[in-house]
Each structure stands twice: as C-alpha cells, then as structure tokens.
N, C-alpha and C positions, 0 to 999 in steps of 0.2 A: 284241385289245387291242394297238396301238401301244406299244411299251416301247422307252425311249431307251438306245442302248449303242452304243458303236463305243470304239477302240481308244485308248488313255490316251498322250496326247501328255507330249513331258516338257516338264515347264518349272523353271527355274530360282528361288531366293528370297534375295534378300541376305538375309546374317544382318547386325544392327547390331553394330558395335565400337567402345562408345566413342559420342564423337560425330561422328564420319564411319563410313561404310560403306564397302566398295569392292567394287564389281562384277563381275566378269570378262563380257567380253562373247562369250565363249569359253568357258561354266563348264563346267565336270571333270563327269564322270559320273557317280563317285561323291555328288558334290555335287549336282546332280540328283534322286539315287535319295531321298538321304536327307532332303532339303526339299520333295518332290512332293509331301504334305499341306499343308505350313506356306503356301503360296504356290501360289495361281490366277491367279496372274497369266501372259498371253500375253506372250512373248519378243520376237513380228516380227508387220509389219502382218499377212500371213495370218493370224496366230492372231487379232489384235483384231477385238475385233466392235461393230461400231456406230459412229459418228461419220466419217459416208462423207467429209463432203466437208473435215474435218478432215485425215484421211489421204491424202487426194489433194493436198492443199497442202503435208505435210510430206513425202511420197513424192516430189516436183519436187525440192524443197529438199534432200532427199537425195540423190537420185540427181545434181543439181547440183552437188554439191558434192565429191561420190565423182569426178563425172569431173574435175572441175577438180585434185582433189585436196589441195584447202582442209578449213577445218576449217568446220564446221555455222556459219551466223549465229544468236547466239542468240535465243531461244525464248520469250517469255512465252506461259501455261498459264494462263487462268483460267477457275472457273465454281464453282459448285454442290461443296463435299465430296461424295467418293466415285462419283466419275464416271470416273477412270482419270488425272490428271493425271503420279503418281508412274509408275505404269505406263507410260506416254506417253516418260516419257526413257526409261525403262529400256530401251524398243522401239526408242527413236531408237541410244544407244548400240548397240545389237545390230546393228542396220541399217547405222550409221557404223562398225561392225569396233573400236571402242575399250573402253574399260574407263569406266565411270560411275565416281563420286563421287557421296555421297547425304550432306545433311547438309538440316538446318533454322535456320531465322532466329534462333530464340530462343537456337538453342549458340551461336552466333555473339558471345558478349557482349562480347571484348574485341578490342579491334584484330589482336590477334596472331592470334586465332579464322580469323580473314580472311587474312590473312597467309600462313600456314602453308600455307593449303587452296591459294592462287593459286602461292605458291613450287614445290609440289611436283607441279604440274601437268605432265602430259606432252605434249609437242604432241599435238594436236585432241582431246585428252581431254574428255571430257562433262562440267560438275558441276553438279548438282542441287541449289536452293535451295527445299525448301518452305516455304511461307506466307511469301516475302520482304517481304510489306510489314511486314510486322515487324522489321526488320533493323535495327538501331541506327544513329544518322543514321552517325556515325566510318566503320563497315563499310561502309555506302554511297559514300561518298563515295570510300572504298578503290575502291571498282567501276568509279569512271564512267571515271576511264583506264584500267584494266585492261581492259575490256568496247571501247573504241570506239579507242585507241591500244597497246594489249595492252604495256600498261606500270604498275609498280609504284613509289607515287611513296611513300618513306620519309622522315620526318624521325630526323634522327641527332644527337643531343646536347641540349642543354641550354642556353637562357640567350643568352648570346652570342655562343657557340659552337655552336650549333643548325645545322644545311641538311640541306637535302634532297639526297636520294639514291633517283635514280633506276633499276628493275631489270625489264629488259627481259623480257617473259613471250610464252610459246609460244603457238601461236595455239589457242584453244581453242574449247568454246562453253558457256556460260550456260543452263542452264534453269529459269526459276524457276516455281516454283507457286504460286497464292493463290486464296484466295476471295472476296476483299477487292479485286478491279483497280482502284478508287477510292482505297484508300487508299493506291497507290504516288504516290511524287512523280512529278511531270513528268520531271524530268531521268534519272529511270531508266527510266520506262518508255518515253523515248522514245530511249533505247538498244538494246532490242531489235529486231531487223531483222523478227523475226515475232511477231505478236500474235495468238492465236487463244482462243476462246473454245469449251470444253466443254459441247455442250447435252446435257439429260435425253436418255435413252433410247426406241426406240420398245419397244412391247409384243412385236415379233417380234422385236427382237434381245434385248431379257431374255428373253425362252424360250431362243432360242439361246446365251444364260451360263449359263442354270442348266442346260441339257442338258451343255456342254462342263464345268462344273464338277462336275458327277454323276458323267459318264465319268473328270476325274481323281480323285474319290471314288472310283471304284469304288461307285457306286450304282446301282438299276435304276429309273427311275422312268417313267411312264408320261407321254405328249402331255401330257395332261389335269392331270398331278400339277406339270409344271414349269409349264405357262401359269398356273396357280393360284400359286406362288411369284411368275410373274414378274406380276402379277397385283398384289401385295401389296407390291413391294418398294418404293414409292414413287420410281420410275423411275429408279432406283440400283441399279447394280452390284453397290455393296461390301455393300448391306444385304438383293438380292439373293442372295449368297453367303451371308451371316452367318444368314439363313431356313431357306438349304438343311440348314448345320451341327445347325441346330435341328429340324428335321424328321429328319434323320440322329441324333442322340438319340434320341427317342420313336423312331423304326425300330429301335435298338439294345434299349432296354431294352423294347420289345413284344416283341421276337426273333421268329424264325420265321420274317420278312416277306423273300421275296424280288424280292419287285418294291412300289412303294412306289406307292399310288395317291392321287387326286386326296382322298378321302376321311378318308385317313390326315394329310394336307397339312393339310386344314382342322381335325384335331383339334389337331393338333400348333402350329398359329399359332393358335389360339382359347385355348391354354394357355399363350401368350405373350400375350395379349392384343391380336393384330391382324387387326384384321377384314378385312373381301372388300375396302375399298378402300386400305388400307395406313395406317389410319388404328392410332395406339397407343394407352396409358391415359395420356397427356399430352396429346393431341390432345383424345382427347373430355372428357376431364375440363375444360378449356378451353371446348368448344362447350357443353357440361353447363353450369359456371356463366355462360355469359352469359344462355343458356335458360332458367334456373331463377330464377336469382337478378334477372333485368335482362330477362327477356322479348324475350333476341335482340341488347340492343344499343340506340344505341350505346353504349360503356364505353371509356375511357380502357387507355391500357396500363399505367400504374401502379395503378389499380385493379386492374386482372386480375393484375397481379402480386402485389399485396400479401394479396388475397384468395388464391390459387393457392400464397402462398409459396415463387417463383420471381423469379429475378431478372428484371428486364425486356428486359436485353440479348439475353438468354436465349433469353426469350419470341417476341421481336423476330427475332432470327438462325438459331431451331431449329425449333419448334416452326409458327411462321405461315405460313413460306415454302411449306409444303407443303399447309396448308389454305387458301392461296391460290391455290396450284395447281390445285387440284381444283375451286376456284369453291367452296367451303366458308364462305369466312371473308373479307368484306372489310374494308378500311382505310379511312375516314373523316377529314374534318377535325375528325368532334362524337366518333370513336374506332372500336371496333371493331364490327362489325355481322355476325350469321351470315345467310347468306343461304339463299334456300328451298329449294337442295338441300341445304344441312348442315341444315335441317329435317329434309325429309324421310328423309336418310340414318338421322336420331337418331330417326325417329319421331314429331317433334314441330313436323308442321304443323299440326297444330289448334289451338297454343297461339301460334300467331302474332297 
C-alpha cells in the first residue's frame, strides 16, 4: 500500500488585524511554528501547485522587475472562489522580497479607508484588494492616479476655499482579486498592466494538494485516499482542503487509525453529504426538484428558487456553476433543464 508522507514544509498565515493585515515576506519562525495548522497555503512559486502557465507569466514579470529593480506592474486576479487568487499575492510578495498589505473592498467604505492604506505605503510594497469590484465608486476614483501616475490627488477645504492637493506615492503595486472581472469598470481594469485569469484545477494537481496538505497535517493517508478527496472537491483547492480537515475529524474521533484509507474517505464525505462527484445536499436537492416536481425542466430560476427557498442570486452564482460544470444542469432561454447524465448520476433515467 502507497501511503503519502514526506517531510512538513513551513509555511507561513497572516493573522487579520483590524482591517488591514500586514505580512512579512520574511516571516519569524516562531510565527511560522505557531500558524502551520491555521494556513496551507504555499509561500513561493515551487511550493504552488497548479496553474502552469499562470506562473510562467507572473515568474517573467518578476524576475523582470527584480532586475530592473522597479516595483511589480499591477495585477489583476480573476476567476472561480477558492482557486488561490489571495495566495497568488502572497507568493508574489515573497518572490518580490517585500512585505504585503491584505485588505478587501467592502472595508474600504470611506475615502480615508483608501487614503490611509496608499499614504503609508512603502516603496514596491504589495497591496492586496480583494473582491475589488466592489470598491466604492470615491475609493476608485482615489486609484486611478495612484495606480498609472503614482500620485495622491486630495481635495482640502470647503466651499470656496476648497483645492486640491496633490501627494506624490512610492512606486508600488496593486493586486486586486474578484470573481466578478465583468463588474470592474473600464477605466480600472484597464489600469492594470497584467490581467490573468484562474482556471479550475486538473485532478493530478488536487492529488498533489491534498498530499502536501496531509504532510503539513501531519497525516498519513494513502494514493487511493487523497485521489478520492481530490476527486470530490469540485476542482477547488480551498474546498479541497476544507475535505481533508473533515475526514481528519472522523480519523480523530475513530482513533486508532494510522494511516487513513480510500475507505475511511468515502465514509467520512458520505456524512457530509458529498458524493463520488462532488456534488452536496444543495446540489441535488436542486436536480431532485426539477426531477420530481417538472420532470427535468425546463423551470425558470425564480421558480427553483421560490420552491427551493433560496435566493436566486444565490442559485444563479453558487450552486449551478458547478452543475454546469459537470454537464449536470443546463441553461435555457424556456429555463433550467437537467440533462441525461445529471439523470443518470440521480438514477433517474427512466423517468425522462
């Protein structure tokens, strides 16, 4: 029997403060030791796994930049939650020798939010926006000189006495994250110097995350036990992980168990409720009432919501993407329609 082990790399985990974080791209060892649970996440391209030809465009861009000895052009990060977008700067910061800045759109609420975070910048320092398309139009607007003139444009007084005052900012870089690249405006997105896009994962490199996240578990688990996780994780990373923590339970309170087999896997996600295709109880509870209730389709999505009582945004941005994935669930102009492998997966092609 194959059983996955080799030696526990370290890796680092901002802790949140507030609404900025701050990273050392240098972190302490004691800091290290004591967040090696809290954070799976890979520090430098060698540790990342997955998204080749991502890392080859941003490893140019780095090492281009280290020789000029400029600071990074910023970044736009989009794709899919839970694909490595946050993890992505964190790597770049490590690779660039600077210290990150970690914040999100929605802290962002007041001018000064923005403000603050560009003032106290250090030259080529990193800062992290996630989910910017969310950003308040004010805070944007704050950006667009900062970002392409590395200037801070302030107005100062009141009335008729009002001007602006402008404050010259170190050269930095921008990395924003969404899942949303449609809903940035023009004028920001086409500020950033690099656009790249997050795809799902292949099935050999989730094997190879759930093995590396095993080993920083300190778990033992067999070939057969992590292809099954990665298997399940509906071609994510973060959900991935959050499997393994779950199967790492049930291994804890079985006790006994030192090596964790393909068997144990499937009991332990079967008590979660996710089956051999990574499918949840919102998933098929969905394919269920269109089966049951509409014979397949097709069904509006306020129907399915209203019957489902879920919201439809919901429905729309969580839930389908993945059952469209799989060839499960299509979209329709007369509505939703399951198709005849989300039949067959449900057992219910004879009812077609």
């Amino acid at each position: 029997m194959a059983i996955v082990s080799s030696k526990i790399s370290k890796a680092d985990s901002p802790t949140p403060k507030g609404r900025e974080r701050l990273v050392h791209a240098e972190p302490i060892e004691q800091e290290r030791t004591l967040s090696r649970e809290d954070s799976l996440r890979p520090s430098c391209f060698e540790d990342y796994i997955g998204q080749t030809e991502l890392k080859q465009v941003l490893k140019i861009s780095v090492t281009a930049a280290l020789g000029r000895g400029e600071a990074l052009d910023h970044v736009l990060l989009y794709g899919p939650p839970g694909l490595g977008k946050t993890t992505m700067a964190l790597v770049l910061a490590k690779e660039l020798g600077v210290k990150a800045r970690l914040t999100s759109a929605p802290a962002l609420e007041r001018p000064r939010d923005i403000v603050g975070l560009l003032m106290n910048l250090q030259p080529r320092e990193l800062l992290f926006v996630d989910e910017i398309h969310r950003l308040p139009k004010v805070a944007e607007e704050l950006l667009y000189p900062a970002m392409e003139d590395r200037r801070l444009d302030l107005n100062v007084g009141k009335g008729n006495t009002a001007r602006t005052r402008s404050v010259d900012l170190p050269p930095f870089t921008l990395v924003g994250a969404t899942t949303r690249a449609g809903a940035l405006s023009s004028p920001l997105r086409d500020r950033f110097g690099l656009s790249q896009r997050l795809e799902f994962y292949r099935l050999k490199d989730l094997q190879a995350i759930v093995e590396r996240a095993a080993c920083l578990l300190k778990l033992s688990l067999t070939n057969d036990a992590c292809l099954e996780i990665a298997r399940r994780c509906r071609s994510t990373p973060r959900i991935a992980n959050r499997l393994l923590k779950r199967v790492r339970d049930v291994a804890t309170v079985r006790g006994g168990m030192n090596v964790i087999d393909a068997q144990l896997v499937d009991e332990a996600l079967e008590l979660h409720r996710v089956d051999r295709k990574g499918l949840d109880a919102s998933d098929r509870r969905l394919l269920e009432f269109l089966l049951k209730v509409h014979g397949g389709g097709p069904v509006g999505l306020d129907t399915i919501a209203a019957a489902l009582g879920e919201d439809s945004a919901t429905l729309e941005s969580v839930v389908e993407p993945f059952l469209m994935q799989v060839g499960f669930l299509n979209r329709t102009p007369r509505g939703r329609v399951v198709t005849e492998a989300g039949r067959i997966h449900l057992g219910r092609l004879d009812k077609k």
